[in-house]
Each structure stands twice: as C-alpha cells, then as structure tokens.
C-alpha positions as CSV (number, residue, x, y, z in Angstrom):
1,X,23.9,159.3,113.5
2,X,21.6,157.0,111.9
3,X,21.1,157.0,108.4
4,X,18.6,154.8,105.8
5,X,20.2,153.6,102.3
6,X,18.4,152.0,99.6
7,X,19.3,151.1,96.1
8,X,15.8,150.5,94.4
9,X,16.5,149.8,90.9
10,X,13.2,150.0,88.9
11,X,10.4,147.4,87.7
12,X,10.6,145.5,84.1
13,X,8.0,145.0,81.9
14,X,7.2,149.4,81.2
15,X,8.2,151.1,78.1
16,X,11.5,151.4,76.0
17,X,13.6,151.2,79.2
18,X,17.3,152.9,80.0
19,X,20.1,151.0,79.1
20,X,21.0,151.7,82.4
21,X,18.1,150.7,84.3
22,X,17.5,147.6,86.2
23,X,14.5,145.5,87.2
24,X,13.2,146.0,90.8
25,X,14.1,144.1,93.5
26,X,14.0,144.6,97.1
27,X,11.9,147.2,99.4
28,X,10.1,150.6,97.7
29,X,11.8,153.8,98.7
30,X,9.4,155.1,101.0
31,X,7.7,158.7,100.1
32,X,7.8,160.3,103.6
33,X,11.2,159.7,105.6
34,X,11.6,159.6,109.2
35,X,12.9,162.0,111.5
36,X,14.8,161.0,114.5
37,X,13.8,162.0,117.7
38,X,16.6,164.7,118.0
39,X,18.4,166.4,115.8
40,X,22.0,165.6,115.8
41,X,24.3,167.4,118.3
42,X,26.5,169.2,116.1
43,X,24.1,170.6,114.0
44,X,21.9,171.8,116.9
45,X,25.0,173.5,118.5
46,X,25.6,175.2,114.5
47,X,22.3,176.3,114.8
48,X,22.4,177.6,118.2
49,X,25.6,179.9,117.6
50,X,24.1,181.1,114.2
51,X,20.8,182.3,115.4
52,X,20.2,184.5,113.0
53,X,21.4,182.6,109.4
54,X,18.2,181.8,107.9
55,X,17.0,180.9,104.5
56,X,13.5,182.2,103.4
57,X,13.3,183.9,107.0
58,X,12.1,187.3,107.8
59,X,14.8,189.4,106.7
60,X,15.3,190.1,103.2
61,X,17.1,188.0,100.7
62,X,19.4,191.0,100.2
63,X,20.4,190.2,104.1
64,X,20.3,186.9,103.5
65,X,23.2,187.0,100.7
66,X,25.1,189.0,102.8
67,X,24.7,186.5,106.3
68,X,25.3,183.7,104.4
69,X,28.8,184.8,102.9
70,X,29.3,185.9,106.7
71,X,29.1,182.1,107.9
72,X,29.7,179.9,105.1
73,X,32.1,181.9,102.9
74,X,35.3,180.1,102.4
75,X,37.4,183.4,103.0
76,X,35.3,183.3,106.6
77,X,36.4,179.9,107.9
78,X,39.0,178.7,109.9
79,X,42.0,178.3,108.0
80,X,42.1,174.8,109.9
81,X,38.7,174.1,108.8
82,X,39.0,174.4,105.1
83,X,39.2,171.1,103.1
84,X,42.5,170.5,101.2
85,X,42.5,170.6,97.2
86,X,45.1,170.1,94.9
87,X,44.3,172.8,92.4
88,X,41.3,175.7,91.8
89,X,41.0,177.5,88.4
90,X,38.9,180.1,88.0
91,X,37.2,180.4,84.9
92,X,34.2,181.2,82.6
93,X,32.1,180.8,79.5
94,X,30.2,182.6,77.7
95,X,26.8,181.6,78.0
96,X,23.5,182.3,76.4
97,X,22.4,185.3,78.7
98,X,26.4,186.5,79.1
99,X,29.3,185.5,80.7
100,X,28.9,182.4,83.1
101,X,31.8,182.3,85.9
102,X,32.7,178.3,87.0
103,X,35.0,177.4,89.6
104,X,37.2,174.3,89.3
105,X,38.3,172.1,91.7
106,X,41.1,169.8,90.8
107,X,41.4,166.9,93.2
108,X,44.7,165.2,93.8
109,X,43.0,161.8,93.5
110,X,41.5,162.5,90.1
111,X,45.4,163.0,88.6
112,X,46.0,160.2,87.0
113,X,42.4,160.0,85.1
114,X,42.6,163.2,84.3
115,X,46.4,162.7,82.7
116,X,44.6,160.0,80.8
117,X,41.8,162.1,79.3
118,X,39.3,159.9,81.9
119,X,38.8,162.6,84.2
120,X,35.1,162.8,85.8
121,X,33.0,165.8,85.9
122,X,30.7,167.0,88.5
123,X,29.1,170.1,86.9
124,X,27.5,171.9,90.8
125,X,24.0,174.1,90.7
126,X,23.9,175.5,94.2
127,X,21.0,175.8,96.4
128,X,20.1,178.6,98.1
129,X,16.0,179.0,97.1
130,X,17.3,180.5,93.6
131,X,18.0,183.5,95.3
132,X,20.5,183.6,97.5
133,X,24.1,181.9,97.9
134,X,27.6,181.8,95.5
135,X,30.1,179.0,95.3
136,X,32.0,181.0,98.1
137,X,30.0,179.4,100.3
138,X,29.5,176.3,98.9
139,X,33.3,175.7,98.1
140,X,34.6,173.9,101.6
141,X,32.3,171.4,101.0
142,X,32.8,170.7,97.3
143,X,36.3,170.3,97.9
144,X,35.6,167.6,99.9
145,X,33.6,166.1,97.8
146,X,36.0,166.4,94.9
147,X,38.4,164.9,96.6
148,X,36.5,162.0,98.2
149,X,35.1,161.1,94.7
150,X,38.2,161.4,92.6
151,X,35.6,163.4,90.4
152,X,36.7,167.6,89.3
153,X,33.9,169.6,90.5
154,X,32.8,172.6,88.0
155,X,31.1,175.1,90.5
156,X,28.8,177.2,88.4
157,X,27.8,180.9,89.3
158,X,24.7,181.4,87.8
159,X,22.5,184.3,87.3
160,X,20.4,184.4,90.6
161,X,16.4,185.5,91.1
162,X,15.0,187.7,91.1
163,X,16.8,189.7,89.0
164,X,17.3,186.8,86.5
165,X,14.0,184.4,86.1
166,X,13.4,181.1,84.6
167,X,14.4,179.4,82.3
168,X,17.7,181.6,82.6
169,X,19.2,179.3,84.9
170,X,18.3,176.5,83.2
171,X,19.7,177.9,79.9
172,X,23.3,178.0,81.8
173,X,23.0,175.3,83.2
174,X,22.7,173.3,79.7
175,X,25.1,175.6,78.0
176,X,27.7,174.2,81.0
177,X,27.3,170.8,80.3
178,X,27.8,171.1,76.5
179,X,31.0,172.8,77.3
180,X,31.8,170.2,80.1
181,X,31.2,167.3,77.8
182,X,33.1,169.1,74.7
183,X,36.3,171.0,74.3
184,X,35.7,172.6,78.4
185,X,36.1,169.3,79.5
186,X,38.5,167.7,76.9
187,X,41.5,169.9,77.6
188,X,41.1,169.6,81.1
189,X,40.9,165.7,80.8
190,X,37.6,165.0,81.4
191,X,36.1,162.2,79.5
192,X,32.7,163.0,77.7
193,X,30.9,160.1,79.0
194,X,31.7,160.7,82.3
195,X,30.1,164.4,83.0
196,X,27.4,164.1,85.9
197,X,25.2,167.1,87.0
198,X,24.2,168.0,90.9
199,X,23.0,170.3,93.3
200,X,21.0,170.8,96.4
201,X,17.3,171.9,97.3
202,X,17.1,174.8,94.4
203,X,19.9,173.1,93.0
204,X,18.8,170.0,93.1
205,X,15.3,170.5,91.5
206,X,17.1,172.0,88.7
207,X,19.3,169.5,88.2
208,X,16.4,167.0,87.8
209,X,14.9,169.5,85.5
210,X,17.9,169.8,83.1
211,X,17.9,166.3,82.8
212,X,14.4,166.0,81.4
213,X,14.9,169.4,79.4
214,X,18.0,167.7,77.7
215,X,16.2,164.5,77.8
216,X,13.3,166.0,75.3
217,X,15.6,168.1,73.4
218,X,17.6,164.9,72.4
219,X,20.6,166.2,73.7
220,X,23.5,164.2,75.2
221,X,22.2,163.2,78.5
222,X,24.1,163.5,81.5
223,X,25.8,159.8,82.9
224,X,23.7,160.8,86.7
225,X,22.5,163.2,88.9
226,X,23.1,164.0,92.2
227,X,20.3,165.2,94.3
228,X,20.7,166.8,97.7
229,X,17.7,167.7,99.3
230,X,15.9,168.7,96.3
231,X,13.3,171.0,95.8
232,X,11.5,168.6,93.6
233,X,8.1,170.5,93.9
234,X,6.9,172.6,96.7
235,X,6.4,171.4,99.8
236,X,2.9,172.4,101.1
237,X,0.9,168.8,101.9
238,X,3.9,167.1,103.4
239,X,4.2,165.8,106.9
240,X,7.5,167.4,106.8
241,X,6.0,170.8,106.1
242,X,4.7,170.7,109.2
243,X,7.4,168.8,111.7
244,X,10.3,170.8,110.2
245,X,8.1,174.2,109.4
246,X,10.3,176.4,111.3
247,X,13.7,177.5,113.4
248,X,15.6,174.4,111.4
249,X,17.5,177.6,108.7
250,X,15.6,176.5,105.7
251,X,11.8,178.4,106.6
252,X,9.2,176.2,104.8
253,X,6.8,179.1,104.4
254,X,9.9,180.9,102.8
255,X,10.4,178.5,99.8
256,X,7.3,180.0,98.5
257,X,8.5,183.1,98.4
258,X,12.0,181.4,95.9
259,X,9.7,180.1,93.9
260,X,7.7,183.7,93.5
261,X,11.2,185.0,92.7
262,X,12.1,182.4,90.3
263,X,9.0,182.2,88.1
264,X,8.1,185.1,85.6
265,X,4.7,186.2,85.3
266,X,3.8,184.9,82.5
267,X,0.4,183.2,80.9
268,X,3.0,180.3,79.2
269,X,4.7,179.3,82.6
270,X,2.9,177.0,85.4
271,X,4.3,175.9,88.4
272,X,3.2,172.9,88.0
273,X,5.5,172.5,84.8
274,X,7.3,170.3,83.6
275,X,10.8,171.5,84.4
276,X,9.6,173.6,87.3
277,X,8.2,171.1,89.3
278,X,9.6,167.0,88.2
279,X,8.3,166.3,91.4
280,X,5.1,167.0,90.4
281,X,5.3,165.1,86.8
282,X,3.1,161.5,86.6
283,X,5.8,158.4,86.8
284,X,4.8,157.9,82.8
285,X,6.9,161.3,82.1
286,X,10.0,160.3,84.0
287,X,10.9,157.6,82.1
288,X,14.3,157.3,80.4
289,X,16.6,159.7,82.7
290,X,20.0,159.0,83.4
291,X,20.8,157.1,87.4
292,X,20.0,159.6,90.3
293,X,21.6,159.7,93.7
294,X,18.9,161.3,96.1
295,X,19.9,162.6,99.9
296,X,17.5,164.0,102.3
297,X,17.4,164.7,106.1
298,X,15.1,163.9,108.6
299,X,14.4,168.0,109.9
300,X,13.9,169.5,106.1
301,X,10.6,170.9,105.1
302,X,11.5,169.5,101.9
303,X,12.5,166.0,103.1
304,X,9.4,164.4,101.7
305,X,9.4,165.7,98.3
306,X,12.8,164.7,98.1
307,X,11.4,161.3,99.3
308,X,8.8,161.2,97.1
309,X,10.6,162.1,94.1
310,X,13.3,159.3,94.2
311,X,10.2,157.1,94.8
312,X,8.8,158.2,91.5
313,X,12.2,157.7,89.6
314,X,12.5,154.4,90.9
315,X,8.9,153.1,89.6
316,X,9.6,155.4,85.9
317,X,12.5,152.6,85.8
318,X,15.6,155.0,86.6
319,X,18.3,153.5,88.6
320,X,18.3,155.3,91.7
321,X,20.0,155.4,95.0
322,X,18.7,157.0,97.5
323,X,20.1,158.0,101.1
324,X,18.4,159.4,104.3
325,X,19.9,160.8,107.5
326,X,17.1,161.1,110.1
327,X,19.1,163.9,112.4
328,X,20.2,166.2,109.8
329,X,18.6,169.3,109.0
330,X,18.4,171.2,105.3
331,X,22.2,172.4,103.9
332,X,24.8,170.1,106.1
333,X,26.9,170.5,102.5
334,X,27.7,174.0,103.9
335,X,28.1,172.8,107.0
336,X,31.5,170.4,107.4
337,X,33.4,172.8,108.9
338,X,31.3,172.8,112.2
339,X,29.5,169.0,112.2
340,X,30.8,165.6,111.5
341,X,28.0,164.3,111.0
342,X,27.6,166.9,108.0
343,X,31.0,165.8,106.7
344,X,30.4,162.2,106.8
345,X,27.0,162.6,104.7
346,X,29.6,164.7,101.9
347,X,31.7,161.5,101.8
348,X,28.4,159.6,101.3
349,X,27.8,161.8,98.3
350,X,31.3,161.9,96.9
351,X,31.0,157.7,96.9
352,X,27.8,157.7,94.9
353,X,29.3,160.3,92.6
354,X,32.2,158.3,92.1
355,X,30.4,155.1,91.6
356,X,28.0,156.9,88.6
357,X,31.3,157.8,87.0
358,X,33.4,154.9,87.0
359,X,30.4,153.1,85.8
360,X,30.3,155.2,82.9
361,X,33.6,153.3,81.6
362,X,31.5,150.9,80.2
363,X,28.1,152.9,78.7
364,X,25.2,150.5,79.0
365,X,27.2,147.5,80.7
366,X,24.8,144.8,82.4
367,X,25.2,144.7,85.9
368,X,24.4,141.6,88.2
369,X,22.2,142.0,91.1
370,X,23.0,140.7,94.3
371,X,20.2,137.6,95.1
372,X,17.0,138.7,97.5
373,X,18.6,136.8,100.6
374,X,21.8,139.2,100.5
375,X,21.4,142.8,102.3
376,X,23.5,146.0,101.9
377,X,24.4,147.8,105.3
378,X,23.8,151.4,106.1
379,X,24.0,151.9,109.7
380,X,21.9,149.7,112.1
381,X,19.6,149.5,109.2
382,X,19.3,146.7,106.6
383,X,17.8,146.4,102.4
384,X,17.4,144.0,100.9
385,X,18.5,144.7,97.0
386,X,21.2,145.3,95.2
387,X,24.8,146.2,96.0
C-alpha cells in the first residue's frame, strides 16, 4: 500500500497566531489527492463478500443501522479478530438534551499515565452520515487505536438524525469534553490539558466544527483533532465525487441525503454555516484552532474535501498533519478485522494521536524544525518539512 504524509505547518507573518502553530516550510498539502490505480486487495475482497453493506445506498437508513451492526458489530466478529483491551467501562452523563451513554476504553499502555493523573483523552464522534452507526461497530477498531496510542478512548453515543437534528449533536459533543477535561476525566486520570477530540466523515466534520464552536465561545479548546475522512463540506464539485461516486460503501449521492437528515428546516440554519460546513469557511475564519491530524483515502467521494480542508488549516496557520492512502476506500476504521492495510492506517492514527498528547506536556513549547534539506519518509514517498 502506498501512502502520502505531510506535515505542513502554517505561514508567519498572518494574525494573532496559535501558540502552537509553526511557520511554513516544505511542500503545500495538495487539495485533490490521488487515487491509486487499484484499490487495495483486502479491501476489494471486504467489499466483494459484503455486497450489500452500504452507506447512503438504496435501502433505508433503518436497513442500514441494522446491516451495519450485522458486519461491523463487535458482538459479530470473530472472537480471534477482536483487538485486545485492558479494561471497558460503560458509562454516561447527563447531557443537555438527556442522558449521553460513553464507552471507555482503558489501554494497558496508558497505566502508568493514568496512575499519575497524565492520562490522555480521545473523546470519539462516529461517522456514519449522522444517521446511522453506534460505537458497537466502531469499537474493534478503537481499541486498537487506544492501545497503539497509549491514549483512553471515550466513545460517545450520541443522539442520531433524523430523529435528533443539529446542533444536538454538537451540544453533546461539547458537554463531553467539559466533562472529559473536568471531574469525568480527573478521576479516571486524565490530565486536562491533554483531552483531544476525533471522528470520521460525519464524525470528523463535527469534530472540526466543535472546535471552532468552542473556539468562539471562549471555551477551553481541545489540545487536537483527529480527522478521518471528514465530511468537511459536501462533496459535489470534487474530482472525487465523480471517480469514487459509486459501489466503493460510502454512495456519494447518498451523503446528501445525511445532510437532509441532519439539518432542521429552519430560516436561521444554512448549509453553508459555519459549523455545518468548516470546509466551506474562508482561510481568515480558521485561524486559531488547536493542531489537526487529517486522513483520507484515495476511493472516497469525500477524499477531496478532506484534502482540501487540511489545506485550508495549514494556510489559517494551524499545525496540521495530514496523511493519504491512495488504495483505501471510505471507513477502513471499521474495517481491521478483515484488511491490513486498514489496520496499519489505525496505527497511523493512534501515532498522531499520541504525538498531539504527549506534546501537550508542555502547552505552547517551541518546537525546532528540521532544516529544508532533511525529508520525512512515508512509504516510497518523500517531504520535505518538518519531523
């Protein structure tokens, strides 16, 4: 599998910058990524023997929910297919719309930080167009990742659309983190500095949308977020659109249904706002966010506004890394158990999770970048950059 990575820390010289930004150096991430010219093996044989899992397909959501806890649940997997974890706790909150169910998952790496009160936290929004999925089926591969990263993993089982709209999600989302980063976290030995936020395509765009939502509200900001194939805006003038429209399991024509179930009809609500669509913000209004992580895959109809959005971060001056695996296709977190390929991009994640909370030891620490002439490697693929 080949696979593009590129740190592009942003340009000097723009408005009250980050403390945790740097200034540009090396190549612009690009906003259209490439697609290999065949999808990888395993994934294509996934695909093959699940003929009819789809997301935003034909059938409705209702059927979808129900397929999807058929392949991906954790209770459906082979027993010698499920990632180890030291500990699970099942938990929940009382949120700002009623009770909010998390999953925790304790890794055995994270023991001695978390006896130490310097635990990290990964608080998870999963994808699944808004609509469909529950950490059931998101579980294998969080576990991994948990592990991997040393980092506890909150798994959060929001309210789904349509039955809930926005900003409901949104509002639990931000009612987590306050409870991650206070007396949630603190007894479970999390350090409040050290609470990241993620999630993939509908998961991922409101991730980047909490961030500017807390950001504006003057709340404490997350210390990074990790964006997996995010559904930064929709996807209808992309390239991608069009290579990776259909028969990949993520349906490009059905994310516009998601996003008619997610939004309310409502005179006050655009989708072109602000934390319905980052993607679709001006580079001026991204300014100030905490450092991003952004994965995308070459066969995604959303691969290029995933592209295009780390792009944007990187010129609004927010650190950001950002990853690309040409032969993957949309969801390979769900995936481990049958690719991996799909597993190794999960140990990608976990490392840049990890990274973004060990640097948080230090809030605001000036870092040294590596001089032009050096190169990261990723692959058969070289940056030049930073390391």
């Amino acid at each position: 599998m080949s696979n593009r990575s590129l740190f592009s820390p942003p340009p000097t010289g723009t408005s009250t910058p980050n403390p945790q930004t740097l200034p540009f150096m090396g190549p612009r991430i690009p906003t259209v990524g490439p697609r290999a010219r065949d999808l990888h093996p395993s994934i294509r044989d996934f695909l093959s023997d699940h003929p009819l899992l789809e997301l935003g397909g034909q059938e409705h959501f209702t059927v979808e929910r129900r397929r999807h806890q058929e392949v991906f649940g954790l209770h459906s997997l082979p027993k010698d297919k499920i990632h180890p974890i030291d500990d699970v706790e099942f938990t929940a909150i009382r949120g700002p719309h009623g009770t909010i169910p998390i999953r925790v998952l304790y890794p055995a790496s994270g023991k001695d930080s978390r006896n130490k009160g310097r635990a990290g936290a990964l608080i998870y929004f999963h994808g699944g167009g808004y609509t469909v999925g529950s950490v059931d089926e998101f579980e294998n591969g969080l576990r991994l990742l948990a592990e991997e990263s040393w980092c506890q993993v909150y798994a959060v089982e929001y309210r789904l659309a349509p039955e809930f709209k926005y900003p409901v999600q949104l509002d639990e989302y931000s009612a987590v983190i306050d409870w991650v980063q206070g007396e949630g976290g603190k007894i479970r030995g999390v350090h409040p500095d050290k609470v990241l936020g993620g999630g993939d395509s509908a998961g991922g765009n409101m991730t980047a949308a909490i961030c500017l939502r807390r950001m504006d509200e003057g709340k404490k900001p997350l210390a990074g977020q990790i964006l997996l194939y995010p559904e930064a805006r929709l996807p209808f003038d992309t390239p991608a659109a069009i290579e990776n429209n259909s028969g990949l399991y993520l349906e490009c024509n059905g994310i516009f249904s998601f996003a008619s179930n997610y939004l309310p009809r409502s005179e006050d609500i655009s989708p072109q706002d602000r934390y319905v669509s980052p993607g679709m913000q001006p580079i001026e209004a991204l300014r100030g966010q905490p450092p991003a992580a952004v994965f995308t895959s070459g066969y995604d109809p959303l691969r290029d506004v995933g592209c295009e959005y780390a792009n944007k971060l990187s010129q609004a001056g927010v650190q950001t890394r950002w990853r690309h695996y040409d032969d993957l296709t949309h969801g390979w977190l769900q995936m481990t158990a049958w690719s991996k390929a799909a597993e190794q991009a999960v140990k990608d994640v976990a490392q840049e999770v990890k990274r973004l909370f060990i640097a948080a030891n230090v809030p605001h620490a000036p870092r040294t970048p590596m001089s032009p002439s050096q190169t990261w490697n990723s692959g058969d693929i070289k940056f030049a950059g930073f390391q």
